[in-house]
N, C-alpha and C positions, 0 to 999 in steps of 0.2 A: 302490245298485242303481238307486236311481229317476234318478239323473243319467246311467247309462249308458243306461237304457229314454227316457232325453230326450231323449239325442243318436240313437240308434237310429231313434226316431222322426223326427227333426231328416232325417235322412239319408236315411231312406226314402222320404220324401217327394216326395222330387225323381227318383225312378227308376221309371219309369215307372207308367200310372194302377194297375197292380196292386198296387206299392209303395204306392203313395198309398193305395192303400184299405187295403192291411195295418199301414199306419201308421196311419190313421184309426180303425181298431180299438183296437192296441197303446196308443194315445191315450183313448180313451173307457175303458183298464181304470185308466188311471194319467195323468191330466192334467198337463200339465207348460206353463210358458212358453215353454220352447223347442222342444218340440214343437206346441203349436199354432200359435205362431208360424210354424214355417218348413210347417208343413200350408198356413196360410193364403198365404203366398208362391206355394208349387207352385200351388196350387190355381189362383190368379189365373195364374199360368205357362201353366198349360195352356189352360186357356179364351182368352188372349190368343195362345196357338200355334192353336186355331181360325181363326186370322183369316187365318193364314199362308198359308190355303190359295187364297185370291183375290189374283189373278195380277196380275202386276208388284208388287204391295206384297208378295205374300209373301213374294221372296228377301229382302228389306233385313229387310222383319220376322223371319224365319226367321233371319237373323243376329246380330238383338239381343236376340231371344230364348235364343239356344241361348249368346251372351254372360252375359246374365241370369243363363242358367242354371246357368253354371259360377261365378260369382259365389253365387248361391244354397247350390249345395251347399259351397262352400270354409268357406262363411260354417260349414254346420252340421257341416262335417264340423269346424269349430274351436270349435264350440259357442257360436255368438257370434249375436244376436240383431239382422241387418244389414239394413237395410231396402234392397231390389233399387231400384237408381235409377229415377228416374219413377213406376214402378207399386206402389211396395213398400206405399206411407201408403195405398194402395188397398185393399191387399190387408187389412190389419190393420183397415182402418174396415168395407169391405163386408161380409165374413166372421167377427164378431166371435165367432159361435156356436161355432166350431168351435173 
């Protein structure tokens, strides 16, 4: 059970911040590496879609973003612990809490 609750989490992550925060939870009852891992991926995801929203970088950002992101969830929807090119070693160093 607890590898289904890793991938559960793994996947929720990446679905919008609601997802994220009901991941966040289902995480804090049942820890796993591959659920915090890809928490901390989205996390950094979203915060770096922030940025998307200041004009002329947004569209290009807004596209390697939402690449990212389908890169992200492939990763957990296969259970696999993939670091998102460029931002991934980010996401795992600045967010270690989680």
């Amino acid at each position: 059970m607890a590898k289904n609750n890793a991938k559960l989490v793994a996947i929720l992550s990446y679905i919008t911040i609601i997802g994220w925060v009901i991941a966040l939870i289902l995480h804090q009852q049942n820890k796993t590496a591959l659920g915090g891992f890809h928490l901390r991926q989205a996390l950094l995801l979203m915060i770096a879609g922030l940025l998307s929203m200041i004009p002329m970088l947004g569209m290009i950002l807004g596209i390697v973003l939402f690449v990212f992101w389908i890169l992200g969830l492939v990763s957990a929807i296969q259970g696999k612990q993939k670091e998102l090119p460029l931002i991934g070693h980010y996401a795992q160093e600045w967010f270690k809490s989680i």
